[in-house]
C-alpha positions, 0 to 999 in steps of 0.5 A: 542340367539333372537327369537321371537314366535307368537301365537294367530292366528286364524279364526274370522268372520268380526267385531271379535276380536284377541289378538296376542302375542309375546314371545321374548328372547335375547332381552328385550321389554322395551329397544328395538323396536319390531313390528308387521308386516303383508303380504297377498298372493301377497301383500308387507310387511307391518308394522302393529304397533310397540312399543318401548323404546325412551328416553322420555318413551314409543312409538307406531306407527300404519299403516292408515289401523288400527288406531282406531282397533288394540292396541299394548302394552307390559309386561316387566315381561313376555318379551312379546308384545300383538297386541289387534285387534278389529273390524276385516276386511276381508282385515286384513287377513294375516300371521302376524310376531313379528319382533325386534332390540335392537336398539330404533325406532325413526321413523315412517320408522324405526318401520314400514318399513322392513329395521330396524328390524333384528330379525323375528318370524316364524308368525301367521296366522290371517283369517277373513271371511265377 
C-alpha cells in the first residue's frame, strides 16, 4: 500500500520560511520520483520541485517561479522528501501536495507535470501573507 503525508504547512509573513515534509510508504525515495506540486484557488497544478533517482545519481527540477528559494532534498533513512522554502512570497501560497511513482523521472515533463505521478498526499496548506 502507497501513501504519502505532508506536513509542515502553515501561516508565514512574506520573506519567511517553511520546510515541508513528506512521509512515503510502498515506495522507496532513493529509487523512485517523488514531487512537490502546489495549486491556488482557481489557478492550475503546477509542479514545484521534484527529486529523483536516474542511472547517473541524483535528479532535481525546479519550476522558473522557485529557483533560487525553494530546495528539494531526501532522507533514504527516514523514506522522506523535504521541500526547504526560503525567501517566501505571497504568490507562494497554496495548498502544497507530495505525489510519486516508482518509475524515475527522466524529464522536465515527467517531474513536473501532472500526468507521471500516480500516487498523491492529502496536501498541506502553505499561506503567505505581505
Amino acid at each position: 500500500q502507497v501513501q504519502l503525508q505532508e506536513s509542515g504547512g502553515g501561516s508565514v509573513q512574506a520573506g519567511g520560511s517553511l520546510n515541508l515534509s513528506c512521509a512515503v510508504s510502498g515506495i522507496s525515495v532513493s529509487t523512485g520520483c517523488v514531487t512537490w506540486f502546489r495549486q491556488a484557488p482557481g489557478k492550475e497544478r503546477e509542479g514545484v520541485a521534484t527529486i529523483t533517482q536516474v542511472i547517473d545519481g541524483l535528479r532535481t527540477y525546479y519550476t522558473d517561479s522557485v529557483k533560487g528559494r525553494f530546495t528539494v532534498s531526501r532522507d533514504n533513512a527516514k523514506n522522506t522528501v523535504a521541500l526547504q522554502m526560503n525567501s517566501l512570497k505571497p504568490e507562494d501560497t497554496a495548498m502544497y501536495y507530495c505525489a510519486a511513482t516508482r518509475a524515475a523521472c527522466l524529464t522536465s515533463i515527467q517531474a513536473l507535470g501532472r500526468g507521471w505521478h500516480n500516487y498523491w498526499g492529502q496536501g498541506t496548506q502553505v499561506t503567505v501573507s505581505s
